[in-house]
C-alpha positions in Angstrom: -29.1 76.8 -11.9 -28.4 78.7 -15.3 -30.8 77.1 -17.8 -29.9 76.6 -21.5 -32.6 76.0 -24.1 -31.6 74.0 -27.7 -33.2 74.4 -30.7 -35.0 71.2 -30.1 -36.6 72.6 -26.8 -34.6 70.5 -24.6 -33.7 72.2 -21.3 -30.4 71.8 -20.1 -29.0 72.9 -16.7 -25.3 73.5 -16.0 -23.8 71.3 -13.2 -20.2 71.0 -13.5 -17.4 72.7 -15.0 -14.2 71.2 -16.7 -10.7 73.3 -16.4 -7.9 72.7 -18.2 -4.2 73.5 -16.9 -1.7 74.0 -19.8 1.8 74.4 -19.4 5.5 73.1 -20.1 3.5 71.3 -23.1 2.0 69.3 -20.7 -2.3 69.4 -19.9 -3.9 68.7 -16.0 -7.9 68.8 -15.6 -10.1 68.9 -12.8 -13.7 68.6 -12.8 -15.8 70.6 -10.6 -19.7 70.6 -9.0 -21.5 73.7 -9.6 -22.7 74.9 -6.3 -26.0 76.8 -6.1 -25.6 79.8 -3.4 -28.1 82.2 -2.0 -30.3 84.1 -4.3 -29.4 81.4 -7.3 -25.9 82.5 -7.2 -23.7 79.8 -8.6 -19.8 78.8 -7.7 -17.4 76.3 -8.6 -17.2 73.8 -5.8 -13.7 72.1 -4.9 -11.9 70.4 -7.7 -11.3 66.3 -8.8 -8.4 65.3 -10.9 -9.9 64.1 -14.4 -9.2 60.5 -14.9 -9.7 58.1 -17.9 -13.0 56.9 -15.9 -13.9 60.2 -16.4 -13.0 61.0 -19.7 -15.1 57.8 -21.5 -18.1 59.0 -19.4 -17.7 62.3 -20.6 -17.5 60.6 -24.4 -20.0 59.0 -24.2 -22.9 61.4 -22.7 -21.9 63.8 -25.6 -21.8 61.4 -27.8 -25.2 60.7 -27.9 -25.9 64.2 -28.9 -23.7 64.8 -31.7 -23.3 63.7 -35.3 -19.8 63.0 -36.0 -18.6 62.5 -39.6 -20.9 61.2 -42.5 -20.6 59.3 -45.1 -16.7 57.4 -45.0 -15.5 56.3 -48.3 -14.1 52.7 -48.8 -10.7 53.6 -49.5 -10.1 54.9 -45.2 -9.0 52.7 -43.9 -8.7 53.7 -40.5 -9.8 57.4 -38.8 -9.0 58.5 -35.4 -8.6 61.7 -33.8 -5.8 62.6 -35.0 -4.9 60.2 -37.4 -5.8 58.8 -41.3 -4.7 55.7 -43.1 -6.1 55.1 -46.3 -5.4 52.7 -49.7 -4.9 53.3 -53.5 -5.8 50.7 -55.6 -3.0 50.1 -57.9 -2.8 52.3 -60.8 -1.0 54.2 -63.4 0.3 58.2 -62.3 3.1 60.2 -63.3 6.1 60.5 -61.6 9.4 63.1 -61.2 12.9 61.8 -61.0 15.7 64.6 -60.6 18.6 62.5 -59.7 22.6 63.1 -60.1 22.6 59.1 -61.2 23.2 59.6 -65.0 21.1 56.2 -65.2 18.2 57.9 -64.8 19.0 61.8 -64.2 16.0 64.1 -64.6 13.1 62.6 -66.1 9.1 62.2 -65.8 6.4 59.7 -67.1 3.3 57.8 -66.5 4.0 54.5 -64.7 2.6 52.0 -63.4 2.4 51.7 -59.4 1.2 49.1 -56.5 -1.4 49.5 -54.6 -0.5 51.8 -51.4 -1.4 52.3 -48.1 -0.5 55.9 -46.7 -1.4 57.1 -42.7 -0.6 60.8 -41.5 -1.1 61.7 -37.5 -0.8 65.3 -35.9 2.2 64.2 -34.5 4.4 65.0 -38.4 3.7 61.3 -39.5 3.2 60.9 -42.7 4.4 57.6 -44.2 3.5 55.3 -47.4 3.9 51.2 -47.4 3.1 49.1 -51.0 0.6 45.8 -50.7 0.3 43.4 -53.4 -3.2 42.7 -55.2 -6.5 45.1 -55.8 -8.5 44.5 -53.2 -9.1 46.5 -50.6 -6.7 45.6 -47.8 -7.5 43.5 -43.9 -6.1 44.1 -41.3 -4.0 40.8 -41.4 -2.6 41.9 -44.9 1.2 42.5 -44.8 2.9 45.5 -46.2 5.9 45.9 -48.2 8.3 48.2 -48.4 7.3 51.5 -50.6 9.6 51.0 -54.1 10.2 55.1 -54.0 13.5 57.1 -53.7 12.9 59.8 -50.7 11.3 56.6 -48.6 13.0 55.8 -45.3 12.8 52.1 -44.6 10.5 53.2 -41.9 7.6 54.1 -44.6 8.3 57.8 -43.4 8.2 59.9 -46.2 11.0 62.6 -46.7 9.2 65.7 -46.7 12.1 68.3 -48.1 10.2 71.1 -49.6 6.8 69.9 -50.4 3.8 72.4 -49.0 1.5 69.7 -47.3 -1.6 70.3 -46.6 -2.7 71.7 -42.8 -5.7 69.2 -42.3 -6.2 65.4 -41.6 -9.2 65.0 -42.8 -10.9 62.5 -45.7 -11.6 64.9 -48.0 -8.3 65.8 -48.7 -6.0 62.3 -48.9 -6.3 62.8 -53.0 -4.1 66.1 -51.9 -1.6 64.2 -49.5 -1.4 61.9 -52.9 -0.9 64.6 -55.2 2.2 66.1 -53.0 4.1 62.6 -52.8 3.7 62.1 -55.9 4.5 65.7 -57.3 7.9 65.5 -55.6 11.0 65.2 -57.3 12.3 61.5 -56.2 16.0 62.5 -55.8 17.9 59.2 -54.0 17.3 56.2 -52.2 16.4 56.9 -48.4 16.8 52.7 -48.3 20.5 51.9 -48.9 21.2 48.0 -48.4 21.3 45.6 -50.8 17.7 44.6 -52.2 16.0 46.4 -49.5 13.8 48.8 -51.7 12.9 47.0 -54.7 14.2 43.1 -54.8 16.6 43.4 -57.4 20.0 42.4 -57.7 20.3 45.5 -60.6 19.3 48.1 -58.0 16.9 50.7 -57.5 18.1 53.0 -60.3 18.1 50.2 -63.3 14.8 49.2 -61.9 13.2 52.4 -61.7 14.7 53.3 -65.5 12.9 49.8 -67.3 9.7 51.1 -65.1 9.9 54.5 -66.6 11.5 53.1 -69.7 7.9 51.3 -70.6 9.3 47.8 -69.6 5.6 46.7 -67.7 1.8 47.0 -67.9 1.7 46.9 -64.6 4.1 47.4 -61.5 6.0 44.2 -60.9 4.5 42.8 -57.6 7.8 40.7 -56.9 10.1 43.5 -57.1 8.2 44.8 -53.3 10.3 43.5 -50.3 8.6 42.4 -47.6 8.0 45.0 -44.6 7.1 42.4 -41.8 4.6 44.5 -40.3 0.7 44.0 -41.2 -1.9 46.5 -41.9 -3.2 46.3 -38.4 0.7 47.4 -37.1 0.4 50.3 -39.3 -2.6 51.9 -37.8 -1.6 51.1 -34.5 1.8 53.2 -35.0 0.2 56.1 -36.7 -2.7 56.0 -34.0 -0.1 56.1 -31.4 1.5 59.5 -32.7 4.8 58.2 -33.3 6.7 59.9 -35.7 
């Protein structure tokens, strides 16, 4: 058998093989004995479709020899393979309207926002919901629609022309932050009645007293309700869906 040797003097000998079918955008694996011939000669022996089984066995044994991540910071919320959701503590930040409304129009100041949960998956997701309070969020705490123009009622985020960044990664939500908030909020993406900000003025009127100075802090009763929890949120950006 072909021997390896790591740089902690542990011998390793190679046993099976792993190959991977690609195609159609669709993946097939087998798993394969390594047969030992005359002379030392090695071949692949006859291949087994790779099941789940197979797959958490395979997790696991290499899981025990390697380090994955570090240190997480306490505003993830959730990290998976492929997919991030994370929380801002309420604060103050800038933001851009460039609307045709004459109510507001094109304008840009510091205001006050709620505290927001954002997830992103490899799939395209990347969506935003609001939560009320400062602490850091459970996964029983229920979400509320996001107050912004360029939200679907979905939490997607309309991406239009924004360069986002390549990675999912923790390092780099203040980044995926930055580009949402850097946008120019042109319309509502949340048409009825009361269904982006509870307020019988509407979205524009509110979002001009918000921008016009009118609180110290974003007005928690203005969020509608999103009937989903924090828990449903990771699950659907877990899942891939876009």
């Amino acid at each position: 058998m072909i021997e390896t040797a790591f740089s902690d003097n542990v011998k390793m000998e190679l046993t099976k093989a792993l190959l991977l079918y690609e195609g159609g955008n669709r993946s097939y694996a087998t798993t394969h004995v390594i047969v030992k011939g005359p002379k030392g000669s090695l071949s692949i022996g006859e291949g087994t479709p790779v099941n789940v089984g197979m797959l958490s066995v395979l997790m696991e044994k290499l899981g025990r020899n390697t380090a994955v991540g570090g240190f997480i910071p306490p505003h993830i919320l959730s990290a998976g393979f492929d997919s991030l959701v994370w929380w801002t503590k309420p604060a103050n930040r800038r933001v851009f309207f460039k609307t045709t409304e004459k109510v507001i129009g094109e304008r840009s100041e510091v205001t006050p926002h709620p505290g927001l949960i954002f997830g992103i998956n490899s799939s395209g997701k990347w969506a935003v919901y609001a939560v009320r309070g400062g602490d850091r969020p459970q996964e029983d705490t229920p979400l509320y629609q996001a107050p912004y123009f360029n939200v679907w009622n979905t939490g997607n985020i309309c991406r239009g022309t924004v360069d986002l960044p390549e990675s999912i990664s923790t390092e780099d939500t203040a980044r995926w932050e930055e580009n949402f908030f850097a946008s120019n909020f042109t319309h509502p993406n949340v048409h009825q009645s009361m269904k982006l900000v509870k307020r019988k003025s509407g979205p524009y009127r509110f979002w001009k007293s918000v921008l016009d100075g009118k609180y110290e802090t974003f007005p928690e009763n203005a969020l509608v309700p999103a009937n989903i929890t924090l828990k449903d949120f990771i699950k659907n950006v877990g899942g891939g869906a876009a």
